[in-house]
Legacy VTK file of the C-alpha trace (Angstrom):
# vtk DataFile Version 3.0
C-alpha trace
ASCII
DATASET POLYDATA
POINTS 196 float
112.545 78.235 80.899
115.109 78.258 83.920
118.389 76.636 83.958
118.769 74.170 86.943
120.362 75.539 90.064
122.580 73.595 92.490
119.971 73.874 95.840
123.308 74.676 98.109
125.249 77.645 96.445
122.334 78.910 94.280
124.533 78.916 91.188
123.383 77.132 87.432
124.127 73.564 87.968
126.703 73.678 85.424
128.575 76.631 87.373
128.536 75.342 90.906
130.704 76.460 93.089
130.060 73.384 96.199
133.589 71.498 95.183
135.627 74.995 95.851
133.600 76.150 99.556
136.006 75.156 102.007
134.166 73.995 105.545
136.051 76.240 107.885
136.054 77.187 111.818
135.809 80.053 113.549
136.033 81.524 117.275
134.027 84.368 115.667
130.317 84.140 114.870
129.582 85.224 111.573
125.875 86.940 111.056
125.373 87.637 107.882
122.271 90.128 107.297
121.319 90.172 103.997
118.984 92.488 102.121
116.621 90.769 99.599
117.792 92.237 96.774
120.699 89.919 96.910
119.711 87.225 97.004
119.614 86.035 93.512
122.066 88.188 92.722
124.694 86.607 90.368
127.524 87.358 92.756
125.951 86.472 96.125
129.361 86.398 98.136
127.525 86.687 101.451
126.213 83.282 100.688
129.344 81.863 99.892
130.686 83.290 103.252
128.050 81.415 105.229
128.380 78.002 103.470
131.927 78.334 104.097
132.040 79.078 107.830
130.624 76.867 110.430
129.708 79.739 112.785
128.454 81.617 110.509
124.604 82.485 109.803
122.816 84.235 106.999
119.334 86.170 107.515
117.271 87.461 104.800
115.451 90.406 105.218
114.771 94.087 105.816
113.249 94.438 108.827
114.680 91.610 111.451
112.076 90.836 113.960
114.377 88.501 116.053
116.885 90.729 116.068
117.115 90.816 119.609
117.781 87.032 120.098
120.175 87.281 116.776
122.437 89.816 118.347
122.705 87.893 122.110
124.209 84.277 121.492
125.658 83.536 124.525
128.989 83.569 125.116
129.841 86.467 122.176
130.260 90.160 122.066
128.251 91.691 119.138
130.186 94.348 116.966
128.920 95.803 113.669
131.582 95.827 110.528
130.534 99.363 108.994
132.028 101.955 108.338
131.495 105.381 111.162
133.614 107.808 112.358
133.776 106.024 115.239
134.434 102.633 114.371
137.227 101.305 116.395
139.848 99.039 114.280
139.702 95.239 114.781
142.378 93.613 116.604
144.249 90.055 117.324
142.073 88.802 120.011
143.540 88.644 123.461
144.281 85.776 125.441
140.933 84.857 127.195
138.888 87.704 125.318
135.030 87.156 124.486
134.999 86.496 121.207
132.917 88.552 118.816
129.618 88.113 116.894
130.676 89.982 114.143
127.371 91.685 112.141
127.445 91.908 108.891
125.142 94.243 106.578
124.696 92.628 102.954
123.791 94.307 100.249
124.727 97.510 97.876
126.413 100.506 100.438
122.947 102.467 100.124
120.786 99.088 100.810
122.781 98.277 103.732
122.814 101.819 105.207
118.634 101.254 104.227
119.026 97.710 106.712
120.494 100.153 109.658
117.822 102.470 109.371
115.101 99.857 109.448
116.672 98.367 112.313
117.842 100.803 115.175
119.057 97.914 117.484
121.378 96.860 114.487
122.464 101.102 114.482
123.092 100.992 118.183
125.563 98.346 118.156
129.385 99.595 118.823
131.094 99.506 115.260
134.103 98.042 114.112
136.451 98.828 110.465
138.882 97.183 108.537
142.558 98.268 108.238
142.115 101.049 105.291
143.870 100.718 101.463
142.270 96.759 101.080
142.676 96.180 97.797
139.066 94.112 95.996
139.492 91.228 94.240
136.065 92.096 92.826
137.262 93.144 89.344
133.732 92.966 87.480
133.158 96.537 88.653
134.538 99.529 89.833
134.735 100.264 93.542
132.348 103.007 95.010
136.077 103.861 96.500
139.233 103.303 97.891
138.791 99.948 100.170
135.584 99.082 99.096
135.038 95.068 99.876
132.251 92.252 98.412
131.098 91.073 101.545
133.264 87.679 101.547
136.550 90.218 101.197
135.619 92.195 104.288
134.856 88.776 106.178
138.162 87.126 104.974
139.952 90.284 106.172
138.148 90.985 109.261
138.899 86.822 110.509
142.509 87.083 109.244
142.830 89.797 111.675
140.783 88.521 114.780
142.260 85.133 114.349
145.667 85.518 113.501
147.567 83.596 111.812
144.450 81.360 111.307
144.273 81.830 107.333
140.746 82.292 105.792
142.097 82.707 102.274
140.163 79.007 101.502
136.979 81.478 101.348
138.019 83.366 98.545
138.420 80.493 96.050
134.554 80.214 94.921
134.491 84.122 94.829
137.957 83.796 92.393
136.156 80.945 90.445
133.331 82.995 90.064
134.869 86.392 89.214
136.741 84.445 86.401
133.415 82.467 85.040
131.537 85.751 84.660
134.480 87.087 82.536
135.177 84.154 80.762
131.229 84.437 80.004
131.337 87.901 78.675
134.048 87.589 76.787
138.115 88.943 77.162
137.536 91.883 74.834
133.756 93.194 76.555
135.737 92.741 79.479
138.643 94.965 78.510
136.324 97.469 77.287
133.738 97.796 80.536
135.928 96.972 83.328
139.553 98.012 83.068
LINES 1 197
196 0 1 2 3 4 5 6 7 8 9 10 11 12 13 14 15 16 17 18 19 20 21 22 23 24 25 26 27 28 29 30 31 32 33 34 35 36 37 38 39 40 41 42 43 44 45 46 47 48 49 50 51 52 53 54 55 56 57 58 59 60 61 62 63 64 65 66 67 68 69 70 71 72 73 74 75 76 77 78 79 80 81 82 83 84 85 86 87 88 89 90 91 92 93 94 95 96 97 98 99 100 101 102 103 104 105 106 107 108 109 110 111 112 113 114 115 116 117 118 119 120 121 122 123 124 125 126 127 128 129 130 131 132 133 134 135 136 137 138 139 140 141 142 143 144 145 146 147 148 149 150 151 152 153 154 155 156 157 158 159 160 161 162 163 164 165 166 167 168 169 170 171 172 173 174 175 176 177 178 179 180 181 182 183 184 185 186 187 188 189 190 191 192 193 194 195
């Protein structure tokens, strides 16, 4: 028998995180590509990215067949946060600059690499990387290395940057609410133990 699940944030109805997702704007367009695996993952930050962002948008899949149509909204610039050797760092956006529709991949590093491979038109797109030595919130595990973000860390940073000094930091409260539920729920001393 399942527990019952608050429709919105996917969560057990008695750990919903609705009251903490802030309703926020952005210049930047948020798409949010998320592998299937996710999903119903416990910590499914990309979905607490897109309910907390107006412009934002969150796409299931592995194979995207409107890709083409996701990746032109007019009026943006499309740029894919990733990691490459040629990844140029974000900036402040200038005065009277197009803004960006910043792509997100969602899902484990080898699952999203999996979603670029599937998808050469998401592979093409010009890349763009976070400032290096981000330190995760994400405390339930240890990071695949240094500067390794959940997905609502990397979009927090990558908005504080664009839009500075807009603040996005409202975003991170359901991810902090949840990171201290699931260690509440397995207890101080398995927590001790496993993750620190």
């Amino acid at each position: 028998m399942s527990r019952p699940q608050c429709s919105r944030c996917l969560r057990p109805a008695t750990h919903c995180l609705c009251a903490l997702i802030p309703s926020l704007d952005s210049r930047t367009r948020v798409l949010l590509l998320q592998h299937p695996s996710e999903v119903n993952h416990a910590l499914n930050t990309a979905r607490l990215a897109a309910l907390g962002l107006s412009n934002a948008q969150l796409v299931v899949g592995e194979i995207f067949e409107d890709l083409p149509t996701l990746l032109n909204p007019p009026g943006y610039q499309a740029r894919l946060l990733f990691p490459a050797e040629d990844a140029q760092p974000l900036q402040a956006y200038a005065p009277g600059s197009q803004p960006l529709l910043l792509v997100v991949p969602d899902g484990t590093w080898r699952k999203a690499r999996k979603l670029l491979h599937l998808n050469p038109l998401l592979a093409a797109l010009p890349r763009v990387a976070l400032a290096e030595g981000a330190a995760s919130r994400y405390r339930l595990r240890k990071a695949p290395g240094p500067g390794a973000l959940s997905t609502v860390e990397a979009i927090v940073q990558a908005l504080q940057v664009l839009e500075y000094p807009t603040s996005f930091e409202p975003l991170l409260q359901p991810f902090n609410a949840l990171i201290d539920g699931q260690i509440a729920a397995m207890g101080q001393a398995v927590y001790q133990k496993n993750h620190t």
